[in-house]
N, C-alpha and C positions, 0 to 999 in steps of 0.2 A: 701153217695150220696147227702144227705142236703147239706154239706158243700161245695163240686165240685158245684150244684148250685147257689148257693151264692157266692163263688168265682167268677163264671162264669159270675154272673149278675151285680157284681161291677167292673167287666173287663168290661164288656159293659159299665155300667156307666164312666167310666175312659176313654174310648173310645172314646165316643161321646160327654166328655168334651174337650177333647184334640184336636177334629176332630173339633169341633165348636170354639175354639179357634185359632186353625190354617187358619177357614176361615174367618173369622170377617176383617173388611176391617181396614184398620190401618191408615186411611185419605190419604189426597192429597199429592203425592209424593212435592219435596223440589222444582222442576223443574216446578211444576204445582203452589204450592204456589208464584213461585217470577214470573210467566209468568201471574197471576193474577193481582199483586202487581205493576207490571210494567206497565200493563194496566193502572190501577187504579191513577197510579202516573202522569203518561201523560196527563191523564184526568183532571187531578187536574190544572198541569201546565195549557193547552190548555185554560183550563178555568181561566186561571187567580186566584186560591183559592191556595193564597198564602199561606195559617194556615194549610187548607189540604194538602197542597204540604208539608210542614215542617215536617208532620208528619211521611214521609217517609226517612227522615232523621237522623242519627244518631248522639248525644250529641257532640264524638268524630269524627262527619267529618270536612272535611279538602280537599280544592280545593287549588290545589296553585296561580290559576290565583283571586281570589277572597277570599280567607280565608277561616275563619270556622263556625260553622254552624248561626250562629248570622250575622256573616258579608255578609252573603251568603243572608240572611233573609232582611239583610238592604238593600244587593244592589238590593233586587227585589221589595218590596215596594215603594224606589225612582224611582226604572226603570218604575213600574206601573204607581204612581203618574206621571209622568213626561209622559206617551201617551207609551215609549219605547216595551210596552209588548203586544199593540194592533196588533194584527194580527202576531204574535207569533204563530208557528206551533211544536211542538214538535209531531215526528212520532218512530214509534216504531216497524213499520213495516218490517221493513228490518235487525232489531236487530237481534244479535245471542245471546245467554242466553250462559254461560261456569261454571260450578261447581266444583270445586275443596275442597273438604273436607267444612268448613265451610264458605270457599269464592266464591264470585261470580261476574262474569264480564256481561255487559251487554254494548255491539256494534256491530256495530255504531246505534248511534241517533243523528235523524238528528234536528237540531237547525235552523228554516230558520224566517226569519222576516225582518223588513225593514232594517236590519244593515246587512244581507246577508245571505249566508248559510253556516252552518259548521256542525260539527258533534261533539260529546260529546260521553266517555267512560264512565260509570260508574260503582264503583264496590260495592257490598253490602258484609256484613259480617251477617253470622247467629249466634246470642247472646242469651241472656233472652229475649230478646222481640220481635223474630224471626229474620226475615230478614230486616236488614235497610242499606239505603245507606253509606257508609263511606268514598268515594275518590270519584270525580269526575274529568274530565282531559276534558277539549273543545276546539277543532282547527280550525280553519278555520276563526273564525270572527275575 
């Protein structure tokens, strides 16, 4: 009878570690962190923080109208310097998020400022360092 209790009560312990493990929250879904991250990027743009903005950038991105992630970096410090970025609107609003294994698409975003309005694809890959952008594609200006 000892030992049916003892079983009995390390069944429960086993139980109620299993049952507490099963409920523990596993963090912010993948869809939750880039719809965070997208915020946070726009904001960066809007504001002009061109260093915060790079930081959502990936080593190996790559835009074909502009280059890669250096030359991307030059042509927006000149554009600052030069008045081009004042009153720059990057909206994000109307964006769709799309997940595909460890890629992700994010459009349209729209690009509107004194040179016009277009819109921008963007797609991010999730690596060692989460989610960063990798491609960028923009039409309309």
């Amino acid at each position: 009878m000892k030992q049916w209790t003892s079983l009995m009560g390390c069944l429960a312990v086993v139980l109620a570690v299993v049952g507490g493990c099963a409920s523990t929250p596993k963090g912010p879904s993948d869809m939750e962190v880039l719809q965070g991250k997208i915020q946070e990027c726009a904001a960066a743009a809007n504001g002009k923080d061109i260093d915060k903005l790079m930081t959502y950038f990936a080593d190996d991105f790559y835009a074909s109208q502009i280059g890669d992630k250096v030359a991307f970096k030059d042509f927006l410090v000149n554009a600052n310097a030069m008045g081009y970025l004042d009153g720059v609107e990057i909206g994000v609003k109307e964006a769709k998020t799309t997940i595909s294994g460890n890629m992700a698409t994010v459009t349209p975003v729209s690009v509107k400022g004194n040179f016009g309005l277009g819109q921008a694809t963007f797609t991010a890959t999730k690596g060692k360092n989460g989610w960063m952008i990798t491609a960028m594609d923009i039409s309309g200006i």
